[in-house]
C-alpha positions as CSV (number, residue, x, y, z in Angstrom):
1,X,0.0,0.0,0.0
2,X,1.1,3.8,-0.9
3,X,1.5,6.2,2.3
4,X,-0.9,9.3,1.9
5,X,0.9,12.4,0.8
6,X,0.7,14.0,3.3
7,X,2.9,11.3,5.5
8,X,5.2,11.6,2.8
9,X,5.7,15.1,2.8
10,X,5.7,15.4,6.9
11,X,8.6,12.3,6.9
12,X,10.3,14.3,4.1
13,X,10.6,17.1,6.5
14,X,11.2,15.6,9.2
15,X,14.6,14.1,7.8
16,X,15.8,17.0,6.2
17,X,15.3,18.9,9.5
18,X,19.1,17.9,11.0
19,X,21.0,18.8,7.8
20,X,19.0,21.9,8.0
21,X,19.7,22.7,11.5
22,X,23.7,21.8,11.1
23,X,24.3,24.1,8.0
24,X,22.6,27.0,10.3
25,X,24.6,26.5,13.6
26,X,25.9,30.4,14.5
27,X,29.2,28.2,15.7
28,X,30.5,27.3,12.7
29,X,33.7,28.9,12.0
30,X,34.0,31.8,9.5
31,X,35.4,30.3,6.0
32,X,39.3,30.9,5.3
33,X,39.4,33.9,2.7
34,X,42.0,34.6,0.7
35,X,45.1,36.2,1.6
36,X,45.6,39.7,1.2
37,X,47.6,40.7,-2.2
38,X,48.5,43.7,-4.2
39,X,45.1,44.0,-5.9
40,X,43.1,43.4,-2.7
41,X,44.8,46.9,-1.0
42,X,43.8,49.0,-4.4
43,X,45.3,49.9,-7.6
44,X,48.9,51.4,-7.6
45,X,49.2,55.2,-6.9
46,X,51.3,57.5,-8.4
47,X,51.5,60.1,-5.5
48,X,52.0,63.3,-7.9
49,X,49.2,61.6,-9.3
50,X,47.0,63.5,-6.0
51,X,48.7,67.0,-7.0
52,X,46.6,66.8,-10.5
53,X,44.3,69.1,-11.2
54,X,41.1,66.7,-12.5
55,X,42.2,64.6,-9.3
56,X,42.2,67.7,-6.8
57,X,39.0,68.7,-8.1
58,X,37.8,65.5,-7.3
59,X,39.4,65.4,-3.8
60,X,36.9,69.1,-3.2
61,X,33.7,66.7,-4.5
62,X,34.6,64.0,-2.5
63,X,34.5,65.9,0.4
64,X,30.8,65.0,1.3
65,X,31.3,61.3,0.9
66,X,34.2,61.3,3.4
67,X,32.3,63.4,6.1
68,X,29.3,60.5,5.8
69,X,32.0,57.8,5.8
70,X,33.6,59.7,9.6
71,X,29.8,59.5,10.6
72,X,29.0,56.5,9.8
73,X,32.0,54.5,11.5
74,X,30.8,54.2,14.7
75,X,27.3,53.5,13.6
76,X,28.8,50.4,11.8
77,X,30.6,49.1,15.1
78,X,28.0,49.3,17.0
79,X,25.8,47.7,14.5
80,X,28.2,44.8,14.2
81,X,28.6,44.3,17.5
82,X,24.6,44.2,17.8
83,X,25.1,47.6,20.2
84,X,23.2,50.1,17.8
85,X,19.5,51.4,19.1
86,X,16.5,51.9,16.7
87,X,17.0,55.6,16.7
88,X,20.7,54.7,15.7
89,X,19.7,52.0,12.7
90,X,17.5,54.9,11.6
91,X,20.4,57.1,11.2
92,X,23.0,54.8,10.0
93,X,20.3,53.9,7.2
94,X,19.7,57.5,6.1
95,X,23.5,58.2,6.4
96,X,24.1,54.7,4.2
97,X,21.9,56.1,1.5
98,X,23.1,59.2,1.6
99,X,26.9,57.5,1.0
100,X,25.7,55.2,-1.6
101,X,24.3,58.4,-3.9
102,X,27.3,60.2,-3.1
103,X,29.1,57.1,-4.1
104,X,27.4,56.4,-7.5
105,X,28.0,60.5,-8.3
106,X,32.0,59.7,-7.4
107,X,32.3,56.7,-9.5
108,X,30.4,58.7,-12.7
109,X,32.9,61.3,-12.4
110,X,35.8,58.8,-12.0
111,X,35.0,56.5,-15.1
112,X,33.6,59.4,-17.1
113,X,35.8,60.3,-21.1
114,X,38.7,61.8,-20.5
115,X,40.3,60.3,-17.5
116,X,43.0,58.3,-17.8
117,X,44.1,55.1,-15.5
118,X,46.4,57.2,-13.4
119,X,43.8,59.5,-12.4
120,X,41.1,57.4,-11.6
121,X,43.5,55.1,-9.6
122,X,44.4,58.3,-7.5
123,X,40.5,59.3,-7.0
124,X,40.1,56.1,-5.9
125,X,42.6,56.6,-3.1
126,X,41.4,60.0,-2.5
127,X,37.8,58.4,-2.4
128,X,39.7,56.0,0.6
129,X,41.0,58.8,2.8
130,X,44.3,59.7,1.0
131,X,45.4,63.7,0.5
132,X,48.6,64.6,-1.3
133,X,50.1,65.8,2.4
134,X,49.9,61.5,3.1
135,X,51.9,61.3,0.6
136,X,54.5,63.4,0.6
137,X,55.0,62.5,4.2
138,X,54.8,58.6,3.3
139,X,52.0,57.6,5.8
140,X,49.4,55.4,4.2
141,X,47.0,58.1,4.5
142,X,43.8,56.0,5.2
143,X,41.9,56.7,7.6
144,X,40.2,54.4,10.0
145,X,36.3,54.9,8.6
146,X,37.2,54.6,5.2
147,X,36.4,51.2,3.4
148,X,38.9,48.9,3.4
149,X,38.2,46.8,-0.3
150,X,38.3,48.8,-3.8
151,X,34.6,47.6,-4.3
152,X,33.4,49.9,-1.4
């Protein structure tokens, strides 16, 4: 004789409940990523690169986006630390709007005509905290809210 369905369908459940419940476990380990290379820390930087004009310009409209990334840090600690109240989660979401439009307006002007790979390598630096005055003095110039990965 054939089970009912529905028998079928509970037992079905009912054994694919442990895998289920192991492949969810909050304990398991974070997976190995891989290790950090040349690419990973952003493109190559010609440091008179920061004293160019298109690039300096860029630095004055990027201005905006680095005063939301300073604001933001702390919100993002506290929200990955599970810390962060309501009223904060409201704020960090406006703020991470606001940084993602400022964002998309950065990148247009970085890959618009006209600029070459030199340039847009040092507005991407300039987009992660660095100023000419970093480099002149040979610190690395980032600061500690910027993103850390070149796809931020």
């Amino acid at each position: 004789m054939i089970p009912p369905l529905r028998v079928i369908a509970v037992a079905s459940m009912l054994a694919t409940l442990p895998v289920l419940a192991g492949g969810c476990g909050g304990d398991a380990p974070e997976p190995d990523r891989p290790p950090r290379d040349r690419r990973s820390e952003g493109p190559e930087l010609d440091p008179a690169m920061l004293e160019d004009p298109a690039v300096r310009a860029f630095a004055e409209q990027a201005a905006t986006f680095l005063e939301l990334n300073r604001r933001i840090a702390p919100l993002e600690v506290r929200l990955a630390d599970g810390t962060i109240s309501e009223d904060e989660t409201a704020t960090w979401r406006e703020l991470d709007a606001r940084r993602a439009t400022e964002r998309s307006r950065l990148n247009a002007i970085m890959y618009r005509d006209g600029v070459s790979g030199e340039q847009r390598a040092a507005m991407w630096w300039v987009m992660h905290g660095r100023t000419a005055d970093d480099a002149a003095s040979g610190d690395q110039g980032e600061d500690d809210t910027a993103p850390a990965s070149p796809d931020a």
